[in-house]
Structure formats: structure tokens, C-alpha cells
Residue, then its C-alpha position, 0 to 999 in steps of 0.5 A: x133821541x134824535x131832535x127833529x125841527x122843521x126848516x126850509x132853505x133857499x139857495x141861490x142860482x150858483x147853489x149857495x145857501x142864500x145868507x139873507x134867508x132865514x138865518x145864513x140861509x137857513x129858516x128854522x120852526x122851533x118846535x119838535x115837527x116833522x114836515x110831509x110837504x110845502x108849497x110856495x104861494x105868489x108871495x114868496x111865503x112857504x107853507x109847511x105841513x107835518x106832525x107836531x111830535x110832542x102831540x101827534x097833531x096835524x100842524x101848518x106852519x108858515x114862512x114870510x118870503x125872508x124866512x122868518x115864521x109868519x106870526x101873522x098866520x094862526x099863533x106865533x106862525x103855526x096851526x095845531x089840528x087836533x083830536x086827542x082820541x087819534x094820531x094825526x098828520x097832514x102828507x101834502x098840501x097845495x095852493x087854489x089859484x086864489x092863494x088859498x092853501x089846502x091840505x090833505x092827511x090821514x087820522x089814524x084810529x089803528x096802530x101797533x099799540x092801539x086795538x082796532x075799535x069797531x066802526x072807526x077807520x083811518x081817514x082822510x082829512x082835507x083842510x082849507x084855512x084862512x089867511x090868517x091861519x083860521x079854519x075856513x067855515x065855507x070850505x066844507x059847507x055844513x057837513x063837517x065844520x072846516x074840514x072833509x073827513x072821508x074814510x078810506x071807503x070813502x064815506x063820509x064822517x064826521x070831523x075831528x078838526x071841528x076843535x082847532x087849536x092854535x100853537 
């Protein structure tokens, strides 16, 4: 079994891995996760969004401008989403002019191993957290606690980040 880990690297303008980023170039998340996007904010930090594999949770992880992960932003430098009833990955994420990061995904009620339950459909997710990695409660008002939940008709629903766990 493969191992995937989440890295980003920096190289400089003649194409070599720039050794003072991260470890020879190299910055590294260490945990099983694949990523699906990342931004860079005004600060030089990379945000990563993705899949925690040992729980199929949404995760964001953040890199300080060095490449080293950002323990500043929620526990040890990442943010697990999650509801355990439901598979879940965050796809994109960008960052609103005031350096806010938001990112979008899918939670996913069907699967090849799961049977379709009446009433429940693939969603899309929209998140916002804080600076510090914490939800942000003013994002999606009173409807769905931190987060927007829309299914794929594009009603809305309720929330399964309304629990939010920090790894």
C-alpha cells in the first residue's frame, strides 16, 4: 500500500528546489492526506485542502512562509471537518481579499459500498475559518452554523461541520 503525505515545495527562479524552504526544499504534512488545492495568502503561507485518509475527513493545513506547518492554525497546523456518518473531501480553496480563506467540497452519502438512503444526496460544502483555524460563525449566518451546505439541486441543508475537530 502506497503512503500519501501532503507536501509543497518551492523552487527558485533557475528551477532548483530552494534548500532553505521546508527541509531541502521540501515542506512535508505528516500525516496520511491527500490534497485537491492550495493557495498562497499576502504572507507567503500555503494553504492546503484535501482528505485525511485514515478518516476520510475534509482537512486545511497550513505552511508558514519557511515551510514549516503553521501551529498557529488549528492543532498542530491543521483542521479536521467531519461527520462520521459520510465520506468527505474539500476540491478547491481560494483566499477573499481580506486574506480569509474559503474552501469548497463535496460529502458524499453514496458510494460503491454504501446504498443510497432516501432523502440524503451528495452535497457541496463551503467553509470559512478563522485565522486561527476556527470555524468562522459569521460566515454562514444562522443557516447552517459555519458552514453552507447545498445539495447538488442546489437546496439548502443542514450542516455536518456544525462538529468540528482540530488534528
Amino acid at each position: 500500500r502506497a503512503v500519501h503525505h501532503i507536501a509543497a515545495l518551492r523552487y527558485l527562479p533557475n528551477g532548483v528546489l530552494d534548500a532553505r524552504f521546508g527541509q531541502d526544499g521540501i515542506a512535508e504534512l505528516g500525516m496520511e492526506a491527500t490534497a485537491r488545492g492550495a493557495a498562497l495568502d499576502s504572507q507567503g503561507r500555503i494553504v492546503i485542502v484535501g482528505t485525511a485518509l485514515s478518516s476520510m475527513e475534509s482537512l486545511i493545513a497550513r505552511f508558514d512562509s519557511n515551510g514549516k506547518v503553521d501551529r498557529s492554525f488549528g492543532t498542530s497546523g491543521t483542521v479536521s471537518l467531519h461527520d462520521d456518518d459520510v465520506s468527505q473531501v474539500l476540491e478547491a480553496t481560494a483566499l477573499q481579499q481580506d486574506g480569509k480563506i474559503v474552501a469548497v467540497g463535496v460529502r458524499r452519502w453514496h458510494s460503491a459500498t454504501r446504498v443510497p438512503e432516501p432523502g440524503k444526496r451528495d452535497q457541496i460544502a463551503v467553509v470559512r475559518p478563522e485565522s486561527n483555524g476556527a470555524l468562522d460563525k459569521a460566515f454562514a449566518g444562522e443557516v447552517c452554523s459555519a458552514s453552507l451546505l447545498l445539495d447538488i439541486s442546489g437546496a439548502l441543508a443542514q450542516s455536518p461541520f456544525s462538529r468540528m475537530r482540530n488534528s
